[in-house]
TORLUM-859576 format. One record per residue: residue number from 0; x negated, y, z negated of N, C-alpha, C, O in turn. Coordinates in steps of 0.05 Angstrom, whole numbers, m for minus. Atoms other than C-alpha are relative to their C-alpha. Layout:
<nupas>
> n_n_xx_n_yy_n_zz_ca_xx_ca_yy_ca_zz_c_xx_c_yy_c_zz_o_xx_o_yy_o_zz
> NUM_X_Y_Z_X_Y_Z_X_Y_Z_X_Y_Z .
...
</nupas>
This chain:
<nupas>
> n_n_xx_n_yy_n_zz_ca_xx_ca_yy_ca_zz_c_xx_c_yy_c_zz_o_xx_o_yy_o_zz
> 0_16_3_m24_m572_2120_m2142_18_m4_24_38_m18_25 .
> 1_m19_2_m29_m546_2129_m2066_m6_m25_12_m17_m42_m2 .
> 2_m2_29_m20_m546_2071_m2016_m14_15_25_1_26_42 .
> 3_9_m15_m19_m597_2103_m1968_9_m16_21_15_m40_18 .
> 4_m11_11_m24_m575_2090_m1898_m16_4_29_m20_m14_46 .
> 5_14_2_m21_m613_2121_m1846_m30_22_m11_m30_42_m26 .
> 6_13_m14_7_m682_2140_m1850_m20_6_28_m26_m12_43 .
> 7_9_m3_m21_m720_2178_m1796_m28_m10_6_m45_m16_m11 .
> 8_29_21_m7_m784_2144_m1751_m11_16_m15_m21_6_m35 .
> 9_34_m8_5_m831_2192_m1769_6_24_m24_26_38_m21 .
> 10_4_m12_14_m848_2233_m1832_m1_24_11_m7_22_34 .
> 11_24_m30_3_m871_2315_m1832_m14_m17_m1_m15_m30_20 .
> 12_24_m4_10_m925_2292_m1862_m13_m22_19_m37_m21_14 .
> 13_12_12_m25_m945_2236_m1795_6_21_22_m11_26_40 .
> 14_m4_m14_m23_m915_2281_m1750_m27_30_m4_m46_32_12 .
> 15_23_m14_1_m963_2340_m1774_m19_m1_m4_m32_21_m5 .
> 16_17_5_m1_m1017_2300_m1785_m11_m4_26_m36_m2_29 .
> 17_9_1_m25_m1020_2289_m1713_m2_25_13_m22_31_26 .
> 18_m4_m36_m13_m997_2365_m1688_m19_9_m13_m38_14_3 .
> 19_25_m29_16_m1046_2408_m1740_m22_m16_11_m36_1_22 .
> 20_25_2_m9_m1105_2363_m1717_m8_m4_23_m31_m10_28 .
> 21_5_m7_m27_m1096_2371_m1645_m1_29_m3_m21_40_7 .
> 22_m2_m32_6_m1082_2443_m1662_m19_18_m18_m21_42_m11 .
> 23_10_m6_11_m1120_2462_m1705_m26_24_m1_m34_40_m18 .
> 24_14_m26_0_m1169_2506_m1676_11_13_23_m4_30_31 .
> 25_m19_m16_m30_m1125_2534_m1614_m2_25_m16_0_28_m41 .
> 26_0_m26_10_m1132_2608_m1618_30_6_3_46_m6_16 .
> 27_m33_m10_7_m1066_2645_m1638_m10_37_10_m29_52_12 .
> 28_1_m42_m13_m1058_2722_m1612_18_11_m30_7_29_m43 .
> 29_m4_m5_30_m1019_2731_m1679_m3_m8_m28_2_m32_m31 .
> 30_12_10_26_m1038_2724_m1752_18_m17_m12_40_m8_m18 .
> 31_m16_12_12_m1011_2657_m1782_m4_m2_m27_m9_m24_m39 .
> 32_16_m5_32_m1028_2684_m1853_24_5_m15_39_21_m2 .
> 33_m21_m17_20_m970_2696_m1913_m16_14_m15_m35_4_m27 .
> 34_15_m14_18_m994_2755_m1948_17_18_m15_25_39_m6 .
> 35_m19_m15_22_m953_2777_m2014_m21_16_m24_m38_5_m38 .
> 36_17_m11_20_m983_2831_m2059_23_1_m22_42_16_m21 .
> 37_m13_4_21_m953_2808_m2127_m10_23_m27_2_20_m48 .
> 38_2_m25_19_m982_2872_m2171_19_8_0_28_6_m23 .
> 39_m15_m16_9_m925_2912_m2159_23_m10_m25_21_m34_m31 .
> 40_m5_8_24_m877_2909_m2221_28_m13_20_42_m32_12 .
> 41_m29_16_m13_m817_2889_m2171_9_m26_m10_32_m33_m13 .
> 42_4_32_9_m834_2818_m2194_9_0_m20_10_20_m35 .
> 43_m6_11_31_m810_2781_m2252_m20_m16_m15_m39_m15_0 .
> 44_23_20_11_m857_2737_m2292_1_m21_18_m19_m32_28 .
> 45_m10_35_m16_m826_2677_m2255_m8_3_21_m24_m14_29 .
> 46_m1_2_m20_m827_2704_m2192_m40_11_7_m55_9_27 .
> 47_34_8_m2_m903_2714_m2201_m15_m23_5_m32_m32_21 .
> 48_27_32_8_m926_2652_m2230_11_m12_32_m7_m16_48 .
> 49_m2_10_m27_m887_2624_m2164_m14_7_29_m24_m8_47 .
> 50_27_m13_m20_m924_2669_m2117_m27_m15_1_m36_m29_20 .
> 51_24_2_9_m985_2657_m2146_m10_m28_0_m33_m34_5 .
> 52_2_35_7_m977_2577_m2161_m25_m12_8_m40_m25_m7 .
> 53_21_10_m19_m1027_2560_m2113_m25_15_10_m39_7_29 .
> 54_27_m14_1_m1082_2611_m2116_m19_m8_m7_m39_1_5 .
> 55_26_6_m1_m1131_2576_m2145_m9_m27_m2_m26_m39_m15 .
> 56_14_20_m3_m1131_2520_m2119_m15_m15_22_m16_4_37 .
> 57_22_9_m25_m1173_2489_m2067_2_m29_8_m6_m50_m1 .
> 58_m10_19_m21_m1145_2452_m2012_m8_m18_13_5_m39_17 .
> 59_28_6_0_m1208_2434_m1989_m11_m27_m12_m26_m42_0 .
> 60_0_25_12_m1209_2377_m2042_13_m10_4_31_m10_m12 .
> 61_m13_16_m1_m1179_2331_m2010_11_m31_m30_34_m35_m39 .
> 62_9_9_30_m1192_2282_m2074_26_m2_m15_46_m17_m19 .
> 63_m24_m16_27_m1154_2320_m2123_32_5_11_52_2_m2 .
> 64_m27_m10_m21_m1097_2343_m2065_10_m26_m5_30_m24_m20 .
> 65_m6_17_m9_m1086_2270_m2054_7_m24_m30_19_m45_m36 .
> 66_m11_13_31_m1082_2252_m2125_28_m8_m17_27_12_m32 .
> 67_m24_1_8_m1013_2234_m2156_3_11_m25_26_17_m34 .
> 68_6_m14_36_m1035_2261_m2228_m3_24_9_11_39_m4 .
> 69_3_m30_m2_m1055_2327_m2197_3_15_20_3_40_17 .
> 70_m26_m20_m22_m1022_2347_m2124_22_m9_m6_37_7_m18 .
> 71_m32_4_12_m959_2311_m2138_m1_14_m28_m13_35_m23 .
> 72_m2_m14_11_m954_2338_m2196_m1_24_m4_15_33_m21 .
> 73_0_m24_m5_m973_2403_m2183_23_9_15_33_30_7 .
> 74_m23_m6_m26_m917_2404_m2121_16_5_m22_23_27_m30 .
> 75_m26_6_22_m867_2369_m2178_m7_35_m19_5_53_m7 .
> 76_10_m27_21_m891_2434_m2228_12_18_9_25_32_m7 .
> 77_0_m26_m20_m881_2485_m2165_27_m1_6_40_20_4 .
> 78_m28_7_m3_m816_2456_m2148_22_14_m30_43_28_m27 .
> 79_m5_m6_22_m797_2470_m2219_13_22_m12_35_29_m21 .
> 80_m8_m30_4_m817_2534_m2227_21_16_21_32_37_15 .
> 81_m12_m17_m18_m781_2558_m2166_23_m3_m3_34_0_19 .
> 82_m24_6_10_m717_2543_m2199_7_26_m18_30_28_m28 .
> 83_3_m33_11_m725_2613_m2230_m3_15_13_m9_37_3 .
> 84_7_m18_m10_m734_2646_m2173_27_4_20_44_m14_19 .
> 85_m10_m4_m19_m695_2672_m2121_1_m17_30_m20_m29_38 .
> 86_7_19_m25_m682_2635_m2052_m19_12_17_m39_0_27 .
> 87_24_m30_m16_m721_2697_m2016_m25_m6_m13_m44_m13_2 .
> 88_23_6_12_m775_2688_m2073_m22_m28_1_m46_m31_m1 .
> 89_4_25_2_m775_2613_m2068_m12_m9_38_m30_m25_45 .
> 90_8_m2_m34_m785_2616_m1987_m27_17_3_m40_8_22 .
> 91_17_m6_2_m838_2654_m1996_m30_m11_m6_m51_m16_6 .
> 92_30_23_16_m886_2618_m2046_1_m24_10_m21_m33_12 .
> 93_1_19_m19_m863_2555_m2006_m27_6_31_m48_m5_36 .
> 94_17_m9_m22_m894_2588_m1941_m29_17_m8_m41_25_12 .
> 95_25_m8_3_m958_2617_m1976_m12_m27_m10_m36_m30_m6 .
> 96_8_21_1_m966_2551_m1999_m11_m14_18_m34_m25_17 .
> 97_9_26_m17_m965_2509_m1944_m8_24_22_6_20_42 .
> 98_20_m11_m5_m1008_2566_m1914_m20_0_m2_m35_7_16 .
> 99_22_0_1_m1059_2555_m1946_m9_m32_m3_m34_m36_m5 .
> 100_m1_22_m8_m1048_2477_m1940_m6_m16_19_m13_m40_19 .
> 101_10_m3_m30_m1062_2481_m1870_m22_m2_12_m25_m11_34 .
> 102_35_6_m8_m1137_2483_m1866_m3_m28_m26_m20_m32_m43 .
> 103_9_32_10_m1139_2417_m1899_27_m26_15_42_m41_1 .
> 104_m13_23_m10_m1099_2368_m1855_14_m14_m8_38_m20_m7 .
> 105_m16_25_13_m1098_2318_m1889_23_6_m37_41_m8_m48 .
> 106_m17_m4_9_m1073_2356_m1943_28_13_m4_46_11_m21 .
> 107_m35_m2_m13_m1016_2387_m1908_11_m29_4_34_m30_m5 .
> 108_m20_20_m5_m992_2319_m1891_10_m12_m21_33_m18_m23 .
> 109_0_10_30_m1002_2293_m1960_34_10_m11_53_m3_m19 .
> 110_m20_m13_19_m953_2351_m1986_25_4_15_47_9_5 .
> 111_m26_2_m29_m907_2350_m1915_13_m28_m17_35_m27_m28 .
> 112_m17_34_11_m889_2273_m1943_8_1_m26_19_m18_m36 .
> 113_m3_2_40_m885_2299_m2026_26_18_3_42_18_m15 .
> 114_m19_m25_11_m836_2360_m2006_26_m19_19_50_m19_12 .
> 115_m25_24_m16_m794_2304_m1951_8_m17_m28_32_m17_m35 .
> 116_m1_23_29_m798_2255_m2018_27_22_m20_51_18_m23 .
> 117_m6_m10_26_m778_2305_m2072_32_21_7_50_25_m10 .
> 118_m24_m15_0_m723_2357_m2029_11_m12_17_31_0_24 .
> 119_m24_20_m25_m693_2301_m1975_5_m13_0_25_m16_15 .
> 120_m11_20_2_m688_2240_m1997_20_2_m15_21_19_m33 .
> 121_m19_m1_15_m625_2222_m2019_4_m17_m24_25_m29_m28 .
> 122_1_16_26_m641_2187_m2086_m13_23_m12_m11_22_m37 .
> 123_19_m22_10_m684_2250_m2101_18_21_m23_34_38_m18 .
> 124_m17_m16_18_m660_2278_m2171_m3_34_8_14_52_3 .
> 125_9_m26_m2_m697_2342_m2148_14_10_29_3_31_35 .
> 126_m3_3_m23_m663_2341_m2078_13_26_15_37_29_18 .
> 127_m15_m26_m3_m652_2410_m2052_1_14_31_m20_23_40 .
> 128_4_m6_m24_m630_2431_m1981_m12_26_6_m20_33_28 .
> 129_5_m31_m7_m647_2500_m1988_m34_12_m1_m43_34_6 .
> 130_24_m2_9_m719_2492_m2010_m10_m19_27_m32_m13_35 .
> 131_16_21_m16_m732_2432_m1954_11_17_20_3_6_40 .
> 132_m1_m8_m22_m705_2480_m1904_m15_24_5_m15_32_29 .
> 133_17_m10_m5_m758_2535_m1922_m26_m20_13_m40_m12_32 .
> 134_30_8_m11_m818_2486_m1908_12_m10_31_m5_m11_49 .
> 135_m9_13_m34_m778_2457_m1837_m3_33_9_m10_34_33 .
> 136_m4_m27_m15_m774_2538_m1821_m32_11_2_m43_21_22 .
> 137_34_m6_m7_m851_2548_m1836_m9_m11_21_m20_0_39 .
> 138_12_19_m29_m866_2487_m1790_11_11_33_m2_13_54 .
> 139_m9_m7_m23_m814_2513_m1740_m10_36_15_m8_44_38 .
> 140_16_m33_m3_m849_2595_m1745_m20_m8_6_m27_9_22 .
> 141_23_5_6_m913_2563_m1746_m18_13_32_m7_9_54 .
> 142_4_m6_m28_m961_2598_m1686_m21_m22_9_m35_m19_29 .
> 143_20_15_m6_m1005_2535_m1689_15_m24_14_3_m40_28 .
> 144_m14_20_m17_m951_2490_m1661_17_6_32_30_26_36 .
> 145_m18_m16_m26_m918_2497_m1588_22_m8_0_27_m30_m11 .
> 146_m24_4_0_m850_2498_m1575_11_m26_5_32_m33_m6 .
> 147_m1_35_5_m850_2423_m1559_m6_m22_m16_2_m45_m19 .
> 148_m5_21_28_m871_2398_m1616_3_16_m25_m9_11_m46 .
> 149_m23_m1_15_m829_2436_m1652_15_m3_m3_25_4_m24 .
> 150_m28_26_m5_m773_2392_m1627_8_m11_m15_31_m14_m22 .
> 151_m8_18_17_m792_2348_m1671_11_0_m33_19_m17_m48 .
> 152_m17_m17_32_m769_2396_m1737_25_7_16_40_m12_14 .
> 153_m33_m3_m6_m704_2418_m1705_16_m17_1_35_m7_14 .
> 154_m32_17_2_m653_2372_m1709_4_m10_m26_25_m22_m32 .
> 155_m11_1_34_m662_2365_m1791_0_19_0_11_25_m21 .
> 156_11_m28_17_m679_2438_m1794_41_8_7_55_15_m12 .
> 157_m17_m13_1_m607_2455_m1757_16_m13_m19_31_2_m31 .
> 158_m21_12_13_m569_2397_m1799_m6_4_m35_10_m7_m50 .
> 159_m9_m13_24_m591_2430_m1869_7_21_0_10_34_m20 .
> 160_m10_m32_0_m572_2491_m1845_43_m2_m4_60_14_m13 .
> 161_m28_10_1_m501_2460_m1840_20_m2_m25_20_m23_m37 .
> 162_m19_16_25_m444_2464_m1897_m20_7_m24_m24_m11_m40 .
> 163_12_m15_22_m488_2510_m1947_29_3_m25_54_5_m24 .
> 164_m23_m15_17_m453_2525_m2005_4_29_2_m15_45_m2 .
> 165_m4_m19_m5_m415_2583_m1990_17_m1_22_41_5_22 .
> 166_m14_14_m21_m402_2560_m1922_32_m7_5_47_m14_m13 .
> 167_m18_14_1_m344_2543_m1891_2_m27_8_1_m27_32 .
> 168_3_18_m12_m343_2469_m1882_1_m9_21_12_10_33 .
> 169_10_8_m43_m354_2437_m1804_33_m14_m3_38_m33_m18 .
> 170_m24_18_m10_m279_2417_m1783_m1_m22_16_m12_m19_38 .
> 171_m6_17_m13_m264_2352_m1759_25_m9_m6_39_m5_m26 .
> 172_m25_22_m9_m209_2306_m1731_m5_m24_m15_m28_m33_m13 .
> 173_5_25_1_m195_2237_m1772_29_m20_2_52_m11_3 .
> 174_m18_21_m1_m154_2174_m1768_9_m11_m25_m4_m27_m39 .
> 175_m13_19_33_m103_2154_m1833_14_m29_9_27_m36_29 .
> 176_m16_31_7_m80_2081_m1856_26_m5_31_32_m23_47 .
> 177_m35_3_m10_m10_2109_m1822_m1_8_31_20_13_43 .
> 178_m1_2_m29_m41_2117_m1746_m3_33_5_m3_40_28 .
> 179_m5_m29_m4_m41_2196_m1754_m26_10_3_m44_m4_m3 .
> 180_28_m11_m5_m100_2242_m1736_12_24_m20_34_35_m16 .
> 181_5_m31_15_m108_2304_m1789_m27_16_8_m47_8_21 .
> 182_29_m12_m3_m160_2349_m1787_m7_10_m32_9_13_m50 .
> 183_m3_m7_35_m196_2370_m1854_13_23_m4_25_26_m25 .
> 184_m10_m29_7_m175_2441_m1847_25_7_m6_35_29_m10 .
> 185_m37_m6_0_m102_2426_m1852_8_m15_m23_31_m19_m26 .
> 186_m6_8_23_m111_2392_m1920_10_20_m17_m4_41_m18 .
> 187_m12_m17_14_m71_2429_m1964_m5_m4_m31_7_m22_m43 .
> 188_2_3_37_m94_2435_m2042_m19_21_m10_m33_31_7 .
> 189_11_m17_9_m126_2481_m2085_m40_m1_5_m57_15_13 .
> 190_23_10_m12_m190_2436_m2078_m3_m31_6_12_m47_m4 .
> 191_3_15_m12_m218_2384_m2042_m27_m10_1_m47_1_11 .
> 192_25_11_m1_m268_2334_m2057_m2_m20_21_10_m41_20 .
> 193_0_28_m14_m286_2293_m2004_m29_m15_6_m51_m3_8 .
> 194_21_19_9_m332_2232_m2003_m3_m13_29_15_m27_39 .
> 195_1_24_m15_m366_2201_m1946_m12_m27_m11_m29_m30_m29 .
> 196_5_25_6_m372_2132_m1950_m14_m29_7_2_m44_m4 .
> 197_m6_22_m6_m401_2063_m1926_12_m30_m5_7_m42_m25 .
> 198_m11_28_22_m362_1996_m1935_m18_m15_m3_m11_m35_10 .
> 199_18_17_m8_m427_1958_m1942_m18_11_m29_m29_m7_m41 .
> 200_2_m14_18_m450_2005_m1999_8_m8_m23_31_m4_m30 .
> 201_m19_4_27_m446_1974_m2069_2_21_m16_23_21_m29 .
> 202_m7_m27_5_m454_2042_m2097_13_13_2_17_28_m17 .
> 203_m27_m11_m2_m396_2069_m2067_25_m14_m3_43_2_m3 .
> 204_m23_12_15_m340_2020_m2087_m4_2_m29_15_m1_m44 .
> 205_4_m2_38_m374_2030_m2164_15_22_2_37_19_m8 .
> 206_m11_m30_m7_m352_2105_m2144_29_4_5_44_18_m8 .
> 207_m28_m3_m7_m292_2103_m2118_18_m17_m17_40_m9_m22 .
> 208_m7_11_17_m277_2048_m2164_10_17_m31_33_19_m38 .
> 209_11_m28_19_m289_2099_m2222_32_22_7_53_25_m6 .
> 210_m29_m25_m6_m238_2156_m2188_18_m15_3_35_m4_m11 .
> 211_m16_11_5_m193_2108_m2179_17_m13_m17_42_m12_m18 .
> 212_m20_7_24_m181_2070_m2242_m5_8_m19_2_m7_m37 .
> 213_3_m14_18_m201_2114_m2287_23_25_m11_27_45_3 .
> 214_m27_m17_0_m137_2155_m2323_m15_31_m13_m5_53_m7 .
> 215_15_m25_5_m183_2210_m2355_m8_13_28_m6_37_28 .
> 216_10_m11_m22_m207_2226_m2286_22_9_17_25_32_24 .
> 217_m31_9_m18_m139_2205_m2244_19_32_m20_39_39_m9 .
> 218_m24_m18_17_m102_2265_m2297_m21_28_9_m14_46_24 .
> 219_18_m24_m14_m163_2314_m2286_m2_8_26_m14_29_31 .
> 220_10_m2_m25_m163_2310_m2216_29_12_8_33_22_29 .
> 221_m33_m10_m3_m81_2329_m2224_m2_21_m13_14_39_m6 .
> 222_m6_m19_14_m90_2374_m2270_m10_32_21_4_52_22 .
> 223_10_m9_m4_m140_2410_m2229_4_8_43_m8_19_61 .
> 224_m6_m6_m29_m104_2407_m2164_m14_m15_29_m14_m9_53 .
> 225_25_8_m23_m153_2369_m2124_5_m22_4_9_m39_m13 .
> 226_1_12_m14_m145_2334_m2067_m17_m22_9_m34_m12_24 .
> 227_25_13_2_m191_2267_m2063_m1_m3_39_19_m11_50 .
> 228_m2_14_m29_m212_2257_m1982_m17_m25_5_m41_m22_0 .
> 229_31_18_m4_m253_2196_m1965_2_m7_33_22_m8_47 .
> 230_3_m4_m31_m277_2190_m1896_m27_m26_4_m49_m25_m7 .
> 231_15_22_m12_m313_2125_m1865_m12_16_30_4_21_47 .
> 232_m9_m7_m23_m347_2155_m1808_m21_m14_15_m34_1_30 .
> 233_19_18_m15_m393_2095_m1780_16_m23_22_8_m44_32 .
> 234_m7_12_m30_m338_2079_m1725_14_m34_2_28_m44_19 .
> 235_m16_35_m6_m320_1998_m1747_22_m3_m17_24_m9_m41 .
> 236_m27_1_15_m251_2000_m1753_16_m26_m21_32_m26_m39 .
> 237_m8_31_21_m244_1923_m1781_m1_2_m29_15_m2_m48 .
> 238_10_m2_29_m295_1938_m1836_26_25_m16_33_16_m38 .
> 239_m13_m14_9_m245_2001_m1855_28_m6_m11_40_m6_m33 .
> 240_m26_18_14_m184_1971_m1856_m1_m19_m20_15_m22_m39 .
> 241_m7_23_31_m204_1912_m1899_m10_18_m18_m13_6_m39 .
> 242_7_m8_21_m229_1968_m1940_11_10_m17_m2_14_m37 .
> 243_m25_m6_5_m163_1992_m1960_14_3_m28_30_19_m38 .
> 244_m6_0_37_m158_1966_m2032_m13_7_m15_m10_8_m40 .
> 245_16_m26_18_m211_2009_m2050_5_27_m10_m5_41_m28 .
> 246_m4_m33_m1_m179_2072_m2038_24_2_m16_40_m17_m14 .
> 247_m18_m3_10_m129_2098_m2080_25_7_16_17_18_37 .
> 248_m26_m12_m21_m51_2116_m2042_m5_25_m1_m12_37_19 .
> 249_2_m37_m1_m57_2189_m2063_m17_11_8_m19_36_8 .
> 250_34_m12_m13_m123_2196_m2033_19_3_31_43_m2_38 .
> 251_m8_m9_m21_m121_2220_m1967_m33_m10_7_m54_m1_m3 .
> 252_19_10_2_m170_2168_m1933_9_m5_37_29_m14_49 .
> 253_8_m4_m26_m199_2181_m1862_m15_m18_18_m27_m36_7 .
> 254_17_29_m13_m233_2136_m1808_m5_22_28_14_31_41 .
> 255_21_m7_m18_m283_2169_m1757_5_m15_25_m16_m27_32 .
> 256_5_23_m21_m260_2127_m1693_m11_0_24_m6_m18_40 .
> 257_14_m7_m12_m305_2158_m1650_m26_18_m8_m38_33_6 .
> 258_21_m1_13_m356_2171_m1698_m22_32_6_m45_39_2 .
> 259_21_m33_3_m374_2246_m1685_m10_14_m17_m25_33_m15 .
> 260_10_m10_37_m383_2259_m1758_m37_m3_14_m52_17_14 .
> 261_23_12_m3_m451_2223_m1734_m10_11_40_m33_14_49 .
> 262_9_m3_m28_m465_2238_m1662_m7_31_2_m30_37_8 .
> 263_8_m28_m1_m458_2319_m1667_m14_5_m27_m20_27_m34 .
> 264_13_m13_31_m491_2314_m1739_15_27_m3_6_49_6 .
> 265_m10_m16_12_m436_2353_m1772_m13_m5_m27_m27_12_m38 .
> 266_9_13_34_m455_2317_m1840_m24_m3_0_m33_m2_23 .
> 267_22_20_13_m517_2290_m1868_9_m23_m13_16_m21_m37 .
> 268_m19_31_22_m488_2220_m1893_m25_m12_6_m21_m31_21 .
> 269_18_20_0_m557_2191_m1892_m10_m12_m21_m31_m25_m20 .
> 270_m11_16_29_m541_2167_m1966_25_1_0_36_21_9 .
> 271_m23_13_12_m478_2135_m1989_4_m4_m29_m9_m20_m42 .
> 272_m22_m15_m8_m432_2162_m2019_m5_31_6_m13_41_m15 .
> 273_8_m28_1_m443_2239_m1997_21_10_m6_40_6_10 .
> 274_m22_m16_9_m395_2279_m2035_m2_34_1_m21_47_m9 .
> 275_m8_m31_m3_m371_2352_m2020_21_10_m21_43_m1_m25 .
> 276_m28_m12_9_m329_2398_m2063_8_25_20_m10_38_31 .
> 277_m11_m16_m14_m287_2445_m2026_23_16_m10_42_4_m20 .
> 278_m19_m2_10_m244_2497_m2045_26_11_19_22_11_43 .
> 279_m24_m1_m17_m170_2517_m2016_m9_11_25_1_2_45 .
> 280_10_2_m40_m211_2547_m1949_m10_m11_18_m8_m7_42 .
> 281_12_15_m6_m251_2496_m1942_m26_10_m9_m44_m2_2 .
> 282_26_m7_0_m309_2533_m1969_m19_m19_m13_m12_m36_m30 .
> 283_20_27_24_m367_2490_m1998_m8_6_m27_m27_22_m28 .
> 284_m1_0_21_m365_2488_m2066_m34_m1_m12_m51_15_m20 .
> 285_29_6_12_m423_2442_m2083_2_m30_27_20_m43_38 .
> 286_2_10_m24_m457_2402_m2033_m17_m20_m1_m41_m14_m2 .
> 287_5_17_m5_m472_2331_m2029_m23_m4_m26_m48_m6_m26 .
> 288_2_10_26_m481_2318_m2096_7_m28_m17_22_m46_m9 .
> 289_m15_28_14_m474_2262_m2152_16_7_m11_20_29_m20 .
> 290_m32_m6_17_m405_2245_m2185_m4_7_m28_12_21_m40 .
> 291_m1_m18_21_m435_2257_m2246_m4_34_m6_2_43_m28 .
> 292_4_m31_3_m450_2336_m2239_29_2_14_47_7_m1 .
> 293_m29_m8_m8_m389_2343_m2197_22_m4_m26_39_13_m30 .
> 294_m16_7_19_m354_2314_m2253_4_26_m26_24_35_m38 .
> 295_10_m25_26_m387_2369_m2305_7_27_14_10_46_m1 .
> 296_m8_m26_m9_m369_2427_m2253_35_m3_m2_45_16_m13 .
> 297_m22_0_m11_m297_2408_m2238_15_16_m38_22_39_m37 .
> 298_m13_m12_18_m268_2426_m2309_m11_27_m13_m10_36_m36 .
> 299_21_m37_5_m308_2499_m2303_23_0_19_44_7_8 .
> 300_m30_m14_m19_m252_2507_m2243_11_14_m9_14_12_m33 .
> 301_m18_m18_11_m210_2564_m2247_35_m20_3_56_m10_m4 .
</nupas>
């Protein structure tokens, strides 16, 4: 479990409970309808049943929508299946979804706060940026909202767009032990895991504790070429310094002293510890993950 850290005022699911029911009957000059014809054989089984997920059900019932045995669950189900599908496929049945979600208010908000829960929080085993940035892109397309309160989706919608896997990671400037400024991009190693951190976080000294005195890990992490970075980037240089006997010497351990990690939202560090893998370009490996899966990818490395 992470050490959540910052969590934003207002939900989706308050924020569009307020927007869709002022909006709600405003006429639109274009059709805000998803319409996929799933007969053709193009489809796969999967990428059907995901289409389709939500065809027969009726939104309408608030009741049942609002139920934890049978809309959560259903979401959890839908989420599931779209794990078989394509990201194209999965953006799709997301936005015919919360299409037809829409004429029930209250149960758009319901499922605005189940898909924030299930793909953003950072304790969320299911936690997937790429899926929580189709439903912020529906809200942000949407022709029932105006460009002002769609404000209030942009500034998560651009920071999961940030540091995809694939990506090349967001460069920054940091501060070492030894008074020096590096930047990440001039780390030199085959790969590069690096961990943001808070010192206040008992979750992240278990962690770093772990890569540290651990010699099965400490030999894998040599074997495998990889560079550990850890990066404080909440600006209080006291707390960092006494934090010191946490970090291992061979680490390559950074300090934020003007805290732009956080001000330009390069990162999402809104759990502790957020870990990146990176490989010799900086590209993103795997992205803000737990140490246990990182752990199960790193000896797949070439």
């Amino acid at each position: 479990m992470k050490c959540v850290l910052v969590k934003f005022v207002f939900s989706l699911g308050v924020i569009s409970l307020l927007l869709f029911s002022c909006n709600h009957n405003r006429e639109s000059t274009k059709q805000d309808t998803v319409t996929i014809d799933t007969s053709t054989s193009v489809y796969t089984a999967a990428e059907r049943e995901a289409l389709n997920y939500w065809d027969d059900v009726d939104m309408q019932d608030t009741a049942n929508m609002i139920n934890p045995t049978i809309g959560e669950q259903k979401l959890v189900d839908f989420l599931t299946a779209l794990n078989s599908c394509s990201d194209s496929i999965a953006d799709q049945s997301i936005a015919k979804m919360l299409d037809q979600a829409k004429l029930n208010k209250t149960s758009l908000a319901y499922f605005l706060n189940l898909y924030e829960h299930y793909l953003y929080d950072g304790n969320s085993p299911m936690r997937n940026d790429v899926r929580y940035e189709s439903v912020l892109r529906y809200l942000i397309q949407s022709d029932h909202l105006t460009d002002l309160e769609k404000e209030a989706y942009r500034p998560i919608y651009k920071l999961v767009q940030r540091n995809k896997v694939g990506q090349i990671a967001e460069d920054f400037s940091f501060e070492r032990f030894d008074g020096k400024i590096q930047k990440l991009s001039d780390v030199k190693a085959k790969y590069t895991m690096m961990l943001f951190y808070d010192t206040e976080c008992t979750h992240c000294k278990e962690i770093l504790a772990l890569l540290k005195d651990t010699p099965q890990l400490t030999d894998l992490f040599e074997k495998k070429e990889i560079q550990i970075v850890t990066i404080e980037p909440w600006g209080d240089r006291k707390k960092w310094v006494n934090y010191e006997p946490h970090l291992a010497k061979n680490w390559i351990n950074g300090f934020d002293p003007h805290t732009v990690i956080q001000r330009e939202r390069l990162y999402d560090t809104k759990a502790s510890p957020t870990i990146y893998l990176l490989d010799a370009h900086k590209k993103v490996l795997l992205k803000d993950v737990e140490l246990q899966l990182t752990l199960q990818i790193i000896p797949q490395l070439p």
